[in-house]
LUMFIDREN-838601 format. One record per residue (C-alpha): residue number from 1; residue in one letter; z, x, y. Coordinates in pm, 1 decimal. Layout:
N
{resi = NUM, resn = A, c3 = Z, c1 = X, c2 = Y}
...
***
This chain:
138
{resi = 1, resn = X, c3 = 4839.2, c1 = -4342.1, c2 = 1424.3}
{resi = 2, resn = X, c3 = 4762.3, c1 = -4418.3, c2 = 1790.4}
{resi = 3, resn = X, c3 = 4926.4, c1 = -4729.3, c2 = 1939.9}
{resi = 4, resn = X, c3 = 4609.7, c1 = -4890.7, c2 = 2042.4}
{resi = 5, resn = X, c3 = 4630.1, c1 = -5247.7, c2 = 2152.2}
{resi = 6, resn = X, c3 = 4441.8, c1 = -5496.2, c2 = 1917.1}
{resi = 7, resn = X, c3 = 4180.0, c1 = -5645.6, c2 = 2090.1}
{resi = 8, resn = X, c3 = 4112.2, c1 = -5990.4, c2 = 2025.1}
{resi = 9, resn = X, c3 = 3823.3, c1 = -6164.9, c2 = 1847.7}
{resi = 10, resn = X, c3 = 3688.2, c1 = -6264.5, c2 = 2192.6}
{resi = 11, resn = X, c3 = 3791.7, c1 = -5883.2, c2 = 2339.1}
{resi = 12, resn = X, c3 = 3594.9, c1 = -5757.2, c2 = 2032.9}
{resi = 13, resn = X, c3 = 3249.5, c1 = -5945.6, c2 = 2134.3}
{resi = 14, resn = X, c3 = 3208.8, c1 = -5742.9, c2 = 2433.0}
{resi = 15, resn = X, c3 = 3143.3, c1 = -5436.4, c2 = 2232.6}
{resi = 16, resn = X, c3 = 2882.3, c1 = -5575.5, c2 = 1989.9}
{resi = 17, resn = X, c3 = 2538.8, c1 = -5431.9, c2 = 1951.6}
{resi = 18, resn = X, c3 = 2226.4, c1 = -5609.2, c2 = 1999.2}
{resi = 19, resn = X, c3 = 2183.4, c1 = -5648.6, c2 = 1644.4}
{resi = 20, resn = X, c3 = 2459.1, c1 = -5815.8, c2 = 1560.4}
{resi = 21, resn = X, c3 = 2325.2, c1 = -6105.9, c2 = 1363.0}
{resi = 22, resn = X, c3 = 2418.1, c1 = -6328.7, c2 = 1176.7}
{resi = 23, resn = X, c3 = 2790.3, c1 = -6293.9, c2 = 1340.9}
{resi = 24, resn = X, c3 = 3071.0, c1 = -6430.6, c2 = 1135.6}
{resi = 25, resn = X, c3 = 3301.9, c1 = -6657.8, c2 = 1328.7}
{resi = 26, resn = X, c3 = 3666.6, c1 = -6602.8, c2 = 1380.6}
{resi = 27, resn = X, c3 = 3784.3, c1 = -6773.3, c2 = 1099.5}
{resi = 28, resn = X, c3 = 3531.2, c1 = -6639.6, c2 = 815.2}
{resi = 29, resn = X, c3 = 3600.1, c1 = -6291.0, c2 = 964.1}
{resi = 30, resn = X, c3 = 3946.2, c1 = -6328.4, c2 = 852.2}
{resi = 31, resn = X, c3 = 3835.8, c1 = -6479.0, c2 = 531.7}
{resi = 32, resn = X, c3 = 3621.8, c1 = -6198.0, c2 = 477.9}
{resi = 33, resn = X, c3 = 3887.5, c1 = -5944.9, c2 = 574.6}
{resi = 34, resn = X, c3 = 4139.7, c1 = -6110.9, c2 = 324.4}
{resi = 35, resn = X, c3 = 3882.7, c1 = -6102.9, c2 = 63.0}
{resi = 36, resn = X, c3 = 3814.1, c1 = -5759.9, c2 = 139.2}
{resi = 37, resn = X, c3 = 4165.0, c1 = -5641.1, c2 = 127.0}
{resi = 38, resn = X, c3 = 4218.8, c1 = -5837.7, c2 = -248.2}
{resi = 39, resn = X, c3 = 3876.1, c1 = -5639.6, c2 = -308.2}
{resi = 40, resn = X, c3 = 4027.1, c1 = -5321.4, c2 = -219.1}
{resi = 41, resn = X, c3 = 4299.6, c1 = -5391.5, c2 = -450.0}
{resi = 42, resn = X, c3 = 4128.5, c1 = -5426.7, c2 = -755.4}
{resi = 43, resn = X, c3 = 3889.1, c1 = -5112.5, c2 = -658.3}
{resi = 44, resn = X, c3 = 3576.8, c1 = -5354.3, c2 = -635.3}
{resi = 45, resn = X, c3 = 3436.8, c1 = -5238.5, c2 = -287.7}
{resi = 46, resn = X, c3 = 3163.8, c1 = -4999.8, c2 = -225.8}
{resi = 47, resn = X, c3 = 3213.0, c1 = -4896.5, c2 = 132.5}
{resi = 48, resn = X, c3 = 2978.9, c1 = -4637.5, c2 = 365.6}
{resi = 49, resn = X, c3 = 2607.5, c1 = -4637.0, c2 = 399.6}
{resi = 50, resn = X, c3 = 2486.8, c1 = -4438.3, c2 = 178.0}
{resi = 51, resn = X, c3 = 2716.2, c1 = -4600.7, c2 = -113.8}
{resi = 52, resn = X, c3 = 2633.8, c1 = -4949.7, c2 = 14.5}
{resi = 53, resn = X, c3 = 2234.9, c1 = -4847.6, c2 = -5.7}
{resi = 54, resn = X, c3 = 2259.1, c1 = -4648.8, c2 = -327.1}
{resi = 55, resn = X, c3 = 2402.4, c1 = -4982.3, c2 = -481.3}
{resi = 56, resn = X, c3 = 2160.1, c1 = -5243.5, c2 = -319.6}
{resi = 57, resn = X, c3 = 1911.7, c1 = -5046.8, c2 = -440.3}
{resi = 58, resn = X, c3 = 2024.3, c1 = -5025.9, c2 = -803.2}
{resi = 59, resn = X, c3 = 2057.7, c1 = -5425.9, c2 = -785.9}
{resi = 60, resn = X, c3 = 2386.8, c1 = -5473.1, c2 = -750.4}
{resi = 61, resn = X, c3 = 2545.3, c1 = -5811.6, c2 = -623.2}
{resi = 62, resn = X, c3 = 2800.0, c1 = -5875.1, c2 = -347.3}
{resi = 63, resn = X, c3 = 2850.8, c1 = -5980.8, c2 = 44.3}
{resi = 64, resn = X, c3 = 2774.9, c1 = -5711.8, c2 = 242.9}
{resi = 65, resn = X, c3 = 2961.8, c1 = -5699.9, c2 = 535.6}
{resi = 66, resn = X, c3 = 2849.6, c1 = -5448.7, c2 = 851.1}
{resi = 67, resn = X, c3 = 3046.6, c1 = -5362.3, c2 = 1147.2}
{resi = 68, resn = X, c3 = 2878.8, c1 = -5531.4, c2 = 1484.5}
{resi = 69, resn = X, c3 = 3012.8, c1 = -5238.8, c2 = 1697.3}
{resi = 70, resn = X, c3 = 2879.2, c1 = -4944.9, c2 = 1542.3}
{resi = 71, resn = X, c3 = 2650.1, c1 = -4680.7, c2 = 1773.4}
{resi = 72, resn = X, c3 = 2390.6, c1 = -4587.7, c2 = 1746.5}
{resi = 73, resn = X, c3 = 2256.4, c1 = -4847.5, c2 = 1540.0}
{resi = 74, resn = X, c3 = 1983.6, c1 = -4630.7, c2 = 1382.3}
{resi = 75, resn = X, c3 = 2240.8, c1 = -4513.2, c2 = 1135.5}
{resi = 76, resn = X, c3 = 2277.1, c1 = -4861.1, c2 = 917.0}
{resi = 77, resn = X, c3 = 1984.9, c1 = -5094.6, c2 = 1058.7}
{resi = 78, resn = X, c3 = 1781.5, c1 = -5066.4, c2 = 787.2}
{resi = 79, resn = X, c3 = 2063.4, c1 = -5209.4, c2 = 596.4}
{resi = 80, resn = X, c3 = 1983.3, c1 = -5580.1, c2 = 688.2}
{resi = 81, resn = X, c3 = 1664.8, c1 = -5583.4, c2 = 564.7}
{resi = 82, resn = X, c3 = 1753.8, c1 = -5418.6, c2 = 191.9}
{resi = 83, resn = X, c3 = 1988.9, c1 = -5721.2, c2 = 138.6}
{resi = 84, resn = X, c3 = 1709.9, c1 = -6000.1, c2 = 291.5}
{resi = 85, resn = X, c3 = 1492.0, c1 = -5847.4, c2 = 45.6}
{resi = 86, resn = X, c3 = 1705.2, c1 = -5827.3, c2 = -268.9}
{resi = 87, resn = X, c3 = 1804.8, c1 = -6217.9, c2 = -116.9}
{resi = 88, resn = X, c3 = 2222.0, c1 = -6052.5, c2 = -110.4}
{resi = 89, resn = X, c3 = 2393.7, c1 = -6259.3, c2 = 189.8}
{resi = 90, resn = X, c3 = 2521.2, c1 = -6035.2, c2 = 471.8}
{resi = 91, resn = X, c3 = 2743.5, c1 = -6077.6, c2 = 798.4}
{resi = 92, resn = X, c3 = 2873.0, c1 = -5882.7, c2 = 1067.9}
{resi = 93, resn = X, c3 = 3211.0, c1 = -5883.6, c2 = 1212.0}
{resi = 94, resn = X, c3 = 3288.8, c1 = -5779.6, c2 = 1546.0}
{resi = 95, resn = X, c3 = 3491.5, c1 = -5445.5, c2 = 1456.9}
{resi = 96, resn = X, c3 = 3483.1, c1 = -5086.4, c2 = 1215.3}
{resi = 97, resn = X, c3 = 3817.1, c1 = -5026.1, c2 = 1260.6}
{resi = 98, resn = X, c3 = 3956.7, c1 = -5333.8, c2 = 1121.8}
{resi = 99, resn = X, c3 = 3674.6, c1 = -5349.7, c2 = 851.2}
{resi = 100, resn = X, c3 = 3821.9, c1 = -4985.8, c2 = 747.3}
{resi = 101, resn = X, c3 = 4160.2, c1 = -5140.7, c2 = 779.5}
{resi = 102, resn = X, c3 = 4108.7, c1 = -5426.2, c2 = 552.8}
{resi = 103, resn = X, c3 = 3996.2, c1 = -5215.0, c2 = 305.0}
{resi = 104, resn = X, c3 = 4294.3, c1 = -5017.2, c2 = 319.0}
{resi = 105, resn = X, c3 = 4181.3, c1 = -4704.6, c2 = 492.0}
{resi = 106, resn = X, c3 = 4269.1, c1 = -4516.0, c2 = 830.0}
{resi = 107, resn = X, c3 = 3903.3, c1 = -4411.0, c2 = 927.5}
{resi = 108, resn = X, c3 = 3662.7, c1 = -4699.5, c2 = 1042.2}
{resi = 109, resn = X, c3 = 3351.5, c1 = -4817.4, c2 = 820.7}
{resi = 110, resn = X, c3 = 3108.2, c1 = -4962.2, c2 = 937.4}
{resi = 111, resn = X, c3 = 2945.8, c1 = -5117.7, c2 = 611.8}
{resi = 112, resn = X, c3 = 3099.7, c1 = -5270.5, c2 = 308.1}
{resi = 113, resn = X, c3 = 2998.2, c1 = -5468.9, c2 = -19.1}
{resi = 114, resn = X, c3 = 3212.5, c1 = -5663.6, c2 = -190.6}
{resi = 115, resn = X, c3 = 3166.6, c1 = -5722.7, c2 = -533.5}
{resi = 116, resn = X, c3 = 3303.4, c1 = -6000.4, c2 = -749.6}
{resi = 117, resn = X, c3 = 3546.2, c1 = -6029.3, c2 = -977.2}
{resi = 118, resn = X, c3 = 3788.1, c1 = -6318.0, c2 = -1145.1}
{resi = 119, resn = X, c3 = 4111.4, c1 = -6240.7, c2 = -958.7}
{resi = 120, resn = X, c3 = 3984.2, c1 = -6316.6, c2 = -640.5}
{resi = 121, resn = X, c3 = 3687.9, c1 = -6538.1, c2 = -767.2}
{resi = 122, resn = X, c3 = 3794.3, c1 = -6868.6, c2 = -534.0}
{resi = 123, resn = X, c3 = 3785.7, c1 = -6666.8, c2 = -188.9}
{resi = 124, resn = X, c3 = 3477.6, c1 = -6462.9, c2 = -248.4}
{resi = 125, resn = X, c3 = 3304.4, c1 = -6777.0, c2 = -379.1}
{resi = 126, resn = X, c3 = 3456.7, c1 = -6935.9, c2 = -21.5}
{resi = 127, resn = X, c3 = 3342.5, c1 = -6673.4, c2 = 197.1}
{resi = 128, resn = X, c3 = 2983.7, c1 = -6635.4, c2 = -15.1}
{resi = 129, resn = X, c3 = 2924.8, c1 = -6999.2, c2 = 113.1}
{resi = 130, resn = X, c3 = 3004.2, c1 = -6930.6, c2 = 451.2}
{resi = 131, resn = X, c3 = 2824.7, c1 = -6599.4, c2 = 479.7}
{resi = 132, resn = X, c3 = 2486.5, c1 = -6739.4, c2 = 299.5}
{resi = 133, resn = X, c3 = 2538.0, c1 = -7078.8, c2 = 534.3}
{resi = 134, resn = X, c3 = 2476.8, c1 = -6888.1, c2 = 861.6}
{resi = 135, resn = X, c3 = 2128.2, c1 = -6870.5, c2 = 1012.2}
{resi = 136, resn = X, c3 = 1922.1, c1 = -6518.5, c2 = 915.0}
{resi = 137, resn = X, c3 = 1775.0, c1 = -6355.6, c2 = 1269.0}
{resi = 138, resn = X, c3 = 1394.9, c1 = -6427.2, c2 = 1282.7}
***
């Protein structure tokens, strides 16, 4: 691995795409991140775009969680709108390398869904709350 320098949540903003809405703060990112890692654990992420799409559009439930600095944008806009019209919440957090991270992987991602399940019930319920609390773009 490279020894790059973590950037900060603030450091992070700078590289966000226009699209970038709803953002999670600083504090539900690492909720979601922690969620995402117990996720991981228990094998109840679908990570990628085309795994992510392939299970929205089968009906399947979850946060969906998409990378704000991913380029071009083309590849996972259409993304937003899937889960807006299958009413699944959705947030972005500021970076794909430490979405790939949390879920326990060396390559970046720059969409995830996390999926229920009763061993982590309390902080996906917590971070559902949060992520369905902040305002959709118009």
């Amino acid at each position: 691995a490279e020894a790059t320098p973590e950037l900060s949540y603030r450091e992070q903003l700078d590289f966000l795409n226009p699209i970038a809405q709803p953002l999670a703060s600083r504090k539900l990112t690492r909720k979601l991140y922690k969620c995402i890692r117990k996720a991981a654990k228990h094998k109840q992420l679908r990570r990628g775009v085309k795994e992510v799409q392939k299970f929205i559009n089968k009906g399947e439930k979850g946060i969906t969680v998409l990378a704000g600095d991913t380029l071009p944008i083309d590849v996972y806009c259409h993304i937003p709108i899937m889960c807006e019209d299958r009413s699944l919440p959705y947030a972005y957090v500021p970076s794909k390398s430490d979405l790939g991270a949390a879920a326990g992987s060396k390559r970046p991602t720059c969409v995830i869904m996390i999926k229920p399940h009763e061993d982590y019930q309390e902080t996906y319920d917590e971070c559902l709350e949060e992520v369905s609390a902040l305002p959709l773009p118009l």
